[in-house]
MDAnalysis code that builds the backbone (N, CA, C; Angstrom):
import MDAnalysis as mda
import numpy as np

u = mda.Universe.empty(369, n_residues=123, atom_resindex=np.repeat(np.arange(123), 3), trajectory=True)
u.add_TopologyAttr("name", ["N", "CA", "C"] * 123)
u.add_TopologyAttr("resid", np.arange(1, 124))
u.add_TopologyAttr("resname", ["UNK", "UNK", "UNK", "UNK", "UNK", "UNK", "UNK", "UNK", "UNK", "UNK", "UNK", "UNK", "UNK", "UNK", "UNK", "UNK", "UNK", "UNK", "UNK", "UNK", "UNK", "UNK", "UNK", "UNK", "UNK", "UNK", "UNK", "UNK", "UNK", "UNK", "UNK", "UNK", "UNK", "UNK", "UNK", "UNK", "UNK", "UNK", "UNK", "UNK", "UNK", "UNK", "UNK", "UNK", "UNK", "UNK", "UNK", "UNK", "UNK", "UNK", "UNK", "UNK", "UNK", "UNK", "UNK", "UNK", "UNK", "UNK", "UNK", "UNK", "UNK", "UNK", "UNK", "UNK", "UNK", "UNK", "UNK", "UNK", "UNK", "UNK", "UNK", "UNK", "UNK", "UNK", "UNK", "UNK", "UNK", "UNK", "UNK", "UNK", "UNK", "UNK", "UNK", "UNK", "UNK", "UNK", "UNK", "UNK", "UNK", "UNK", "UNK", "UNK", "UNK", "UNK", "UNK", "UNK", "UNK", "UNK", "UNK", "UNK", "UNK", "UNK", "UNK", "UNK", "UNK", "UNK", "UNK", "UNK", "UNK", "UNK", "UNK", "UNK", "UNK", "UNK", "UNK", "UNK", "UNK", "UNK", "UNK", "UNK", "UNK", "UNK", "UNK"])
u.atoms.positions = np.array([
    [-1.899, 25.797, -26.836],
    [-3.122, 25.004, -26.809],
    [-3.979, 25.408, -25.615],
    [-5.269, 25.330, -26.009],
    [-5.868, 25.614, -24.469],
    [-6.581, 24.539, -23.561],
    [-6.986, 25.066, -22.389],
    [-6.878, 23.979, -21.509],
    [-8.205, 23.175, -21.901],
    [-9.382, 23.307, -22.884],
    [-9.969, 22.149, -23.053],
    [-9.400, 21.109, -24.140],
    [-8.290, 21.928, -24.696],
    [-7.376, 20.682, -25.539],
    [-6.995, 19.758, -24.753],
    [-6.577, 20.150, -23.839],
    [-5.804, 19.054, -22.714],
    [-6.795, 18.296, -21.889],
    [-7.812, 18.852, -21.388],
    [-8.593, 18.225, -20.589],
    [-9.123, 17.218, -21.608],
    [-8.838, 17.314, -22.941],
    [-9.684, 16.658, -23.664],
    [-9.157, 15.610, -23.786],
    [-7.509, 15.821, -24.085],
    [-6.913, 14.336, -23.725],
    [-6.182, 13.527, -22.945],
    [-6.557, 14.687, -21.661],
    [-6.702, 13.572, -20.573],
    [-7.722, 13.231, -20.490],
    [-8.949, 13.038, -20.638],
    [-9.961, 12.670, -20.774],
    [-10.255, 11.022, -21.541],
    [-9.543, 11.411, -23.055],
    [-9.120, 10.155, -23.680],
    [-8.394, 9.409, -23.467],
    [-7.106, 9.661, -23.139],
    [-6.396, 9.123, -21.887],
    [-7.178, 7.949, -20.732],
    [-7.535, 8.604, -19.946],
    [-8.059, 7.528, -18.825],
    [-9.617, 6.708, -19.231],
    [-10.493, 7.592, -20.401],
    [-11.157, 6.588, -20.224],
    [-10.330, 5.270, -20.857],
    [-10.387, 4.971, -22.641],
    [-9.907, 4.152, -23.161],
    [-8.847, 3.595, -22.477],
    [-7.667, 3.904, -21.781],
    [-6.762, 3.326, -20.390],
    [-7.539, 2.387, -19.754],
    [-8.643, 3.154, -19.017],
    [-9.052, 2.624, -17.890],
    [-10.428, 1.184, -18.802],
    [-10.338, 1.417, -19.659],
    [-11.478, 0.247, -20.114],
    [-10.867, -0.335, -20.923],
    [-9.395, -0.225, -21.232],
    [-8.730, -1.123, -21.525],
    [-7.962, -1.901, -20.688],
    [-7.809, -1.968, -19.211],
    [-7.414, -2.185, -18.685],
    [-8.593, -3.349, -17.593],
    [-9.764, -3.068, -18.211],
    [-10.723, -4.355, -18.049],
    [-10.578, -5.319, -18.622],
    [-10.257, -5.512, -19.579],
    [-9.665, -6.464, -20.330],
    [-7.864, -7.567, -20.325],
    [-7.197, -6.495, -19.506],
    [-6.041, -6.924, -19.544],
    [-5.631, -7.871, -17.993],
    [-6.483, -6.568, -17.107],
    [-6.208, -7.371, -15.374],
    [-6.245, -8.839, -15.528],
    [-7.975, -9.112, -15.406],
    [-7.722, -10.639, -16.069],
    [-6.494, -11.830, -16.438],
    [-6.298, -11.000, -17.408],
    [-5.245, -11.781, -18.093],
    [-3.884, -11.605, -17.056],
    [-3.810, -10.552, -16.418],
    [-2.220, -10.529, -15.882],
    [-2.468, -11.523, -14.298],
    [-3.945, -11.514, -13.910],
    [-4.349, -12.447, -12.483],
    [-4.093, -13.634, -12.722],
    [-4.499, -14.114, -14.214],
    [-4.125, -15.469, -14.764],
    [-3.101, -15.545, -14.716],
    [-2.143, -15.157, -15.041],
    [-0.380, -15.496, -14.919],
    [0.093, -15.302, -13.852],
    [-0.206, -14.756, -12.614],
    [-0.135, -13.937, -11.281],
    [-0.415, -16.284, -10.781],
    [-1.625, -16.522, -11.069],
    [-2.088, -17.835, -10.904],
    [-1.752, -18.592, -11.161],
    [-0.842, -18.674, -12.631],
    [0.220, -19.703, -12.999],
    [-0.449, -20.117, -14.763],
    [-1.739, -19.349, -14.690],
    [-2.418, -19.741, -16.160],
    [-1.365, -18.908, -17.091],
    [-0.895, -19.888, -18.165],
    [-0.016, -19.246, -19.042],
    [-0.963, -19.397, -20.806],
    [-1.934, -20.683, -20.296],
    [-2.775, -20.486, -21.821],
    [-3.153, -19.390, -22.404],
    [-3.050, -18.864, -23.569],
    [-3.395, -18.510, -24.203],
    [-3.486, -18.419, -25.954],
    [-4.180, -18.020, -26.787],
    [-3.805, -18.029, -28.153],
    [-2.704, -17.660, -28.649],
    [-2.374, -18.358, -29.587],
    [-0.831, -17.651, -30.452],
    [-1.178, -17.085, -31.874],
    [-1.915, -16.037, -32.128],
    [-2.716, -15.781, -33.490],
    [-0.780, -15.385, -34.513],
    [-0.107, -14.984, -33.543],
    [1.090, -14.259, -34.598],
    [2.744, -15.272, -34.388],
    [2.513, -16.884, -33.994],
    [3.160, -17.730, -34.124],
    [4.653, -17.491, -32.979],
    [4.392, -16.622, -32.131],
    [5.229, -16.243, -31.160],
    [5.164, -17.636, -29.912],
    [4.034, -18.001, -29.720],
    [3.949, -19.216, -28.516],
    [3.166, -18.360, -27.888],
    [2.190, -19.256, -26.935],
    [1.206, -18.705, -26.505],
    [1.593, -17.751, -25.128],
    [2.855, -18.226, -24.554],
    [3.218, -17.840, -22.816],
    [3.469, -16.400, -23.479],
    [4.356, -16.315, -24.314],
    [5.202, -14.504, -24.964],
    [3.937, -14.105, -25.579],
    [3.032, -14.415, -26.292],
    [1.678, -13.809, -26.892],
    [1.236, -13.224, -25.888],
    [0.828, -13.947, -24.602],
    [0.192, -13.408, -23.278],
    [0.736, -12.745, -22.552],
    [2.177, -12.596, -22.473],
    [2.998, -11.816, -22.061],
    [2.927, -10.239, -22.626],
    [2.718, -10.513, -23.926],
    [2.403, -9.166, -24.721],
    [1.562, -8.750, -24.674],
    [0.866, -9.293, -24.669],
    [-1.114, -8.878, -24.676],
    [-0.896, -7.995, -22.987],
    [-0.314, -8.567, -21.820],
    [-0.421, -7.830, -21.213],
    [-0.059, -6.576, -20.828],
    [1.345, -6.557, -21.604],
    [1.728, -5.465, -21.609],
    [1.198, -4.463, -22.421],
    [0.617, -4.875, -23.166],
    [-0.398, -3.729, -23.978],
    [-1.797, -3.356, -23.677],
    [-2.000, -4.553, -22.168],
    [-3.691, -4.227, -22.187],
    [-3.730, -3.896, -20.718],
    [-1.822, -3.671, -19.642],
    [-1.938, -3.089, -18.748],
    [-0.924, -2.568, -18.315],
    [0.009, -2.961, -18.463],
    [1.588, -2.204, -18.024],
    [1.316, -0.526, -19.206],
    [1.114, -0.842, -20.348],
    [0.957, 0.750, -21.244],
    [-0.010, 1.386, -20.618],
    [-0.999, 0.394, -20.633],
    [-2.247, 1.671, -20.095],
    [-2.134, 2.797, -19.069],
    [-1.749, 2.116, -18.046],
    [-1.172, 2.632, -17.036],
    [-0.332, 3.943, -17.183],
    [0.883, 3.642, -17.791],
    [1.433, 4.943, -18.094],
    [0.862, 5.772, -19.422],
    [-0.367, 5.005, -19.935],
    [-0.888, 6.388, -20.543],
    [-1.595, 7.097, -19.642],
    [-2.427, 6.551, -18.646],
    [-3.207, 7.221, -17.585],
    [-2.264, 8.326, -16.612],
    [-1.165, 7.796, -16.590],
    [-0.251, 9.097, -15.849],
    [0.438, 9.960, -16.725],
    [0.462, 9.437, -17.700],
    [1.208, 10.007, -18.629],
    [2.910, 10.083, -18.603],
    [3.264, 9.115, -18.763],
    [4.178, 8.681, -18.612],
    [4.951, 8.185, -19.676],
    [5.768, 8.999, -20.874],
    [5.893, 8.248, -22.104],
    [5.047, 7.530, -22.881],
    [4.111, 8.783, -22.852],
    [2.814, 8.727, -23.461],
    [2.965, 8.302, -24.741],
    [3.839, 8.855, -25.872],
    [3.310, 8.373, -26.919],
    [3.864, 6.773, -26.934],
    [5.596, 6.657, -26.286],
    [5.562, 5.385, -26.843],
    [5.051, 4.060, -26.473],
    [4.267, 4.659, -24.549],
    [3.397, 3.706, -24.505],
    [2.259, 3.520, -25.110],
    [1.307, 4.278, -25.795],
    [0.592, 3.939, -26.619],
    [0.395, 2.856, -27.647],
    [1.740, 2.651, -27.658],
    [1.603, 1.903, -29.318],
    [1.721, 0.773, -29.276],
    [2.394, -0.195, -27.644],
    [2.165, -1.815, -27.564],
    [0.690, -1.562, -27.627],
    [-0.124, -1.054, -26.877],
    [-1.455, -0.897, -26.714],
    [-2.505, -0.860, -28.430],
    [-1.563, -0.105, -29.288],
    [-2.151, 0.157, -30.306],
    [-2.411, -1.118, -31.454],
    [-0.963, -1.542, -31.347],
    [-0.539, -2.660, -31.560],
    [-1.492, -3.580, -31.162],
    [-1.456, -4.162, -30.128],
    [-2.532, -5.193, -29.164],
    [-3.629, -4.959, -29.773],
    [-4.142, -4.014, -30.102],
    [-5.816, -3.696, -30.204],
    [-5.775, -4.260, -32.028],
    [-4.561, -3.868, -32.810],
    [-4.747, -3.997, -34.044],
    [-4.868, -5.625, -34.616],
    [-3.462, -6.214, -33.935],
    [-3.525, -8.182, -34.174],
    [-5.070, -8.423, -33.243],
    [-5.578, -8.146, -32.706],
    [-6.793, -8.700, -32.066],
    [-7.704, -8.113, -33.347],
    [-8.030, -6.776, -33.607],
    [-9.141, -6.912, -34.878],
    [-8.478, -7.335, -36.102],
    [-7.634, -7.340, -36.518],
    [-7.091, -7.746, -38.026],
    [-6.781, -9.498, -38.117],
    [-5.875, -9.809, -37.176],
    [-5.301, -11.407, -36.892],
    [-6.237, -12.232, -36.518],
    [-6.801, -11.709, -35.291],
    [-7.811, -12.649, -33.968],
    [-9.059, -13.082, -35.074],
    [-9.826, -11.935, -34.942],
    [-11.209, -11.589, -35.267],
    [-10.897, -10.966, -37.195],
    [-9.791, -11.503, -37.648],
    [-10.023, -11.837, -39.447],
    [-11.327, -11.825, -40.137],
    [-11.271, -13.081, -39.651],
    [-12.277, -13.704, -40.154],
    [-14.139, -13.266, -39.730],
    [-13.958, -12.457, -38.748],
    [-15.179, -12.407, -37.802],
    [-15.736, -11.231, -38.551],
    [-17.398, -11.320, -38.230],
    [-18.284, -10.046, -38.701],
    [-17.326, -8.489, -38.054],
    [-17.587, -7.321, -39.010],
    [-17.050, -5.904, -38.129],
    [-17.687, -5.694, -36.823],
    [-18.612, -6.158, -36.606],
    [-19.209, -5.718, -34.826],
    [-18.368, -6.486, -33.842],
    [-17.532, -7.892, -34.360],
    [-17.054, -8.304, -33.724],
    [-15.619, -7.654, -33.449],
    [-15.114, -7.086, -34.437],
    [-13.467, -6.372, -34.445],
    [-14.234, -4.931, -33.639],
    [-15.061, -4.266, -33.958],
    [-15.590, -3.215, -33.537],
    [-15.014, -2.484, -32.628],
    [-14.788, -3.737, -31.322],
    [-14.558, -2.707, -29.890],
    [-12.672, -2.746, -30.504],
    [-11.810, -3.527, -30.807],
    [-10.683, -3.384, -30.558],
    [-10.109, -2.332, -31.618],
    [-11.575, -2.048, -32.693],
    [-10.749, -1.043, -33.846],
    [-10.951, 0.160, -32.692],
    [-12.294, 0.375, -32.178],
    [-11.907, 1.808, -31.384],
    [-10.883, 1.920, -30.384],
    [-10.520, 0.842, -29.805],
    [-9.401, 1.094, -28.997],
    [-7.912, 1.011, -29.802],
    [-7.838, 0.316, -30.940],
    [-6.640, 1.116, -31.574],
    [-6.508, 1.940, -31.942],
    [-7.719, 3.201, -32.190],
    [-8.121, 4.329, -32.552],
    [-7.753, 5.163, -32.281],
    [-8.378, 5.278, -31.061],
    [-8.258, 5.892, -30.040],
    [-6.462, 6.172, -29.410],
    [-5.492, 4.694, -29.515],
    [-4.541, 4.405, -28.871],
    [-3.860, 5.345, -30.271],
    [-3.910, 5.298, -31.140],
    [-3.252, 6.214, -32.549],
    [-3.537, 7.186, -32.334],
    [-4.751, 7.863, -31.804],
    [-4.467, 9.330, -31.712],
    [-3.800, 9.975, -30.137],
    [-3.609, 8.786, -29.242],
    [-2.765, 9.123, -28.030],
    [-1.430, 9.269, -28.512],
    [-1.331, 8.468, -29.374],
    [0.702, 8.383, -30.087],
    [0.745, 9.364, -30.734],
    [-0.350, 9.874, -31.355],
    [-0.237, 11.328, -31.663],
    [-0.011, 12.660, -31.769],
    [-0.838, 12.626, -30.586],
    [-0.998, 13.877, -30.048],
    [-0.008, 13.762, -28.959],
    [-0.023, 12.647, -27.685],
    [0.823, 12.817, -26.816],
    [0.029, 12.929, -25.607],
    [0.477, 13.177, -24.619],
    [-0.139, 13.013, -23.209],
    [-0.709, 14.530, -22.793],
    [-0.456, 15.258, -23.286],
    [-1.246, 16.850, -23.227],
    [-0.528, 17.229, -21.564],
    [-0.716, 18.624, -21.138],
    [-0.156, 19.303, -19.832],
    [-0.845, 18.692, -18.417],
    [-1.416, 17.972, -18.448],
    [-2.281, 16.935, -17.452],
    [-1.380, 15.981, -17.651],
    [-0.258, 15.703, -17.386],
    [0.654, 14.510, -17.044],
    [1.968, 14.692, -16.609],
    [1.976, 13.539, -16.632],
    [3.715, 13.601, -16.318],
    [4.828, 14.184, -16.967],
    [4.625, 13.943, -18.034],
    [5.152, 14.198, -19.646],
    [5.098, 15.787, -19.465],
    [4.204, 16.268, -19.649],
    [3.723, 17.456, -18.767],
    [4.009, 17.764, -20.766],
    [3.622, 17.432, -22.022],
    [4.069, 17.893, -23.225],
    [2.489, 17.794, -24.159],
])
């Protein structure tokens, strides 16, 4: 492969990581704070829902950004992005699922392809 293959997904890599990870801090400061509310769209209880959500919207990200068991962190992440447009936002117009279909998108073709020679993974 050549090296704008890779630059390309490290590239995809940290952005979608890193702007998914706007979304997740939040949520992990809230529990850091003692806030455990959150929705239960998949009947788990809301504390383990939020528990998950974070791990998919910052503990994965993270090691996709280093690349770090790239593909199989991808996929809480992929996961996360999918019950938020399919479960959450069901019912809601497509502009509203919009942002979380591209970030499961995006997170499917990281499980994909893999973390490229720009990582840890170094694969």
């Amino acid at each position: 492969m050549t090296s704008t293959y890779h630059l390309g997904l490290l590239l995809l890599r940290i952005s979608f990581s890193g702007m998914l990870l706007v979304h997740g801090v939040p949520k992990l400061l809230a529990v850091l704070q003692g806030d455990f509310s959150f929705g239960d769209p998949i009947g788990l209880g809301a504390v383990v829902t939020k528990i998950l959500a974070i791990i998919g919207e910052v503990i994965c990200p993270v090691l996709v950004i280093i690349g770090y068991k790239t593909r199989l962190a991808a996929v809480p992440a992929l996961l996360t992005m999918f019950v938020a447009a399919f479960v959450v936002h069901a019912a809601d117009p497509f502009g509203t699922k919009e942002k979380a279909l591209m970030f499961g998108c995006a997170f499917l073709v990281i499980a994909l392809t893999g973390a490229g020679k720009f990582s840890v993974d170094k694969k």
